[in-house]
C-alpha positions in Angstrom: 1.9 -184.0 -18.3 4.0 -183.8 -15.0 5.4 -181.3 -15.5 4.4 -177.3 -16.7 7.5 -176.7 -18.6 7.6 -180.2 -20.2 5.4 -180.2 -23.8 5.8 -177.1 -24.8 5.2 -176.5 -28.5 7.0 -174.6 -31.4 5.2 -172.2 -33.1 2.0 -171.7 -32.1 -0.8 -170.2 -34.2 -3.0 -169.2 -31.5 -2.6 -169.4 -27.4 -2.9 -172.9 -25.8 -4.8 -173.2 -23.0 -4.8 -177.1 -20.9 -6.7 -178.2 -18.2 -4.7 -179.5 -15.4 -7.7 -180.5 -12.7 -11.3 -179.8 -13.5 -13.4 -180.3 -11.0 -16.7 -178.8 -9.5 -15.7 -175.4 -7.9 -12.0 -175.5 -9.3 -10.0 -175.2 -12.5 -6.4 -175.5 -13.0 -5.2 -174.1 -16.5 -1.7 -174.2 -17.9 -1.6 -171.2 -20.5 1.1 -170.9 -22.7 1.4 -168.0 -25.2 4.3 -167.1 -27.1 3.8 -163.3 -28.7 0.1 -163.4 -28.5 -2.1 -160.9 -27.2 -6.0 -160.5 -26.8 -7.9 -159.6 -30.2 -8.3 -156.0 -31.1 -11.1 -154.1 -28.1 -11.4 -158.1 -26.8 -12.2 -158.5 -23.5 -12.2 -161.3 -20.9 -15.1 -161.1 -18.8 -15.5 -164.4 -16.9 -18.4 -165.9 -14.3 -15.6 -167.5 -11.9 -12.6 -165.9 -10.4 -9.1 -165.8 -11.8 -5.8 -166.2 -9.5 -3.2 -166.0 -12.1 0.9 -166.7 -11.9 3.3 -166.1 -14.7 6.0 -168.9 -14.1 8.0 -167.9 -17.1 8.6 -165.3 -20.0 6.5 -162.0 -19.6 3.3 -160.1 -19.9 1.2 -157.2 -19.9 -2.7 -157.0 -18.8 -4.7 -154.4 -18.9 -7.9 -153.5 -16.8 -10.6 -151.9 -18.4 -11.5 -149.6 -15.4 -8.0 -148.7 -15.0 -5.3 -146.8 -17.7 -2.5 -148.5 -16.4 -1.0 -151.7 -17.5 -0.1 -154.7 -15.4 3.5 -155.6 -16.0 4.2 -159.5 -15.0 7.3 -161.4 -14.9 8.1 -164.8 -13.5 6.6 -165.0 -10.2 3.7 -162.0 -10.1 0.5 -162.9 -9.7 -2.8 -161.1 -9.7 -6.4 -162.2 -8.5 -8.9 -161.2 -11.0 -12.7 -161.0 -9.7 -15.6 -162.3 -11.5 -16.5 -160.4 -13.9 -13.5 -157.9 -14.3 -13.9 -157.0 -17.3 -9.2 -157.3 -19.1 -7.4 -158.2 -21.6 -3.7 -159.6 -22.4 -1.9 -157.0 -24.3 1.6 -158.2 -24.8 3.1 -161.4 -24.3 7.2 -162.1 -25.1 7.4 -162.4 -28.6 11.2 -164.5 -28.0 10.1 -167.3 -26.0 6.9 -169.1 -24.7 4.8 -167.0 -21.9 4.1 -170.4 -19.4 1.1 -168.8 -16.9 -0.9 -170.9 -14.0 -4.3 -169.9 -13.8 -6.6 -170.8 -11.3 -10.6 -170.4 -11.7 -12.7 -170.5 -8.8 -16.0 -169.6 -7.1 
């Protein structure tokens, strides 16, 4: 793949997650989602950091030390420490949700 917005399937079942680069202190993820959201009181709660982009579509995290919701459209990001313990609530049910994530540390 060359490019993120190349490949994309129809009609996926569950979220797709590809590895871009892994290497030792670094992974590059392309996410796609397309109406999904985190499973019913799931949370994420991951041993590396999390720098996260939406490049296209929309969606909503949630924090669970904090009420409010995390709108995201194309171009917001968010930098999610270690162990932060959220969740993806909402992702736009009309077209593929295309994110960059970036794990570190």
């Amino acid at each position: 793949m060359n490019n993120l917005f190349a490949s994309i399937p129809v009609g996926l079942p569950e979220e797709l997650t590809e590895a871009l680069i892994d290497a030792k202190s670094v992974r590059v993820e392309r996410i796609v989602s397309h109406g999904h959201a985190s499973p019913e009181e799931f949370w994420y709660d991951q041993d590396s950091h999390e720098w996260v982009v939406v490049l296209k579509g929309a969606a909503r995290l949630r924090f669970e030390d904090r009420d409010e919701r995390v709108e995201m459209i194309p171009g917001d990001f968010v930098n999610i420490p270690a162990h932060k313990r959220h969740r993806v609530e909402w992702t736009t049910p009309d077209e593929p949700t295309v994110w960059l994530a970036i794990h570190y540390g």
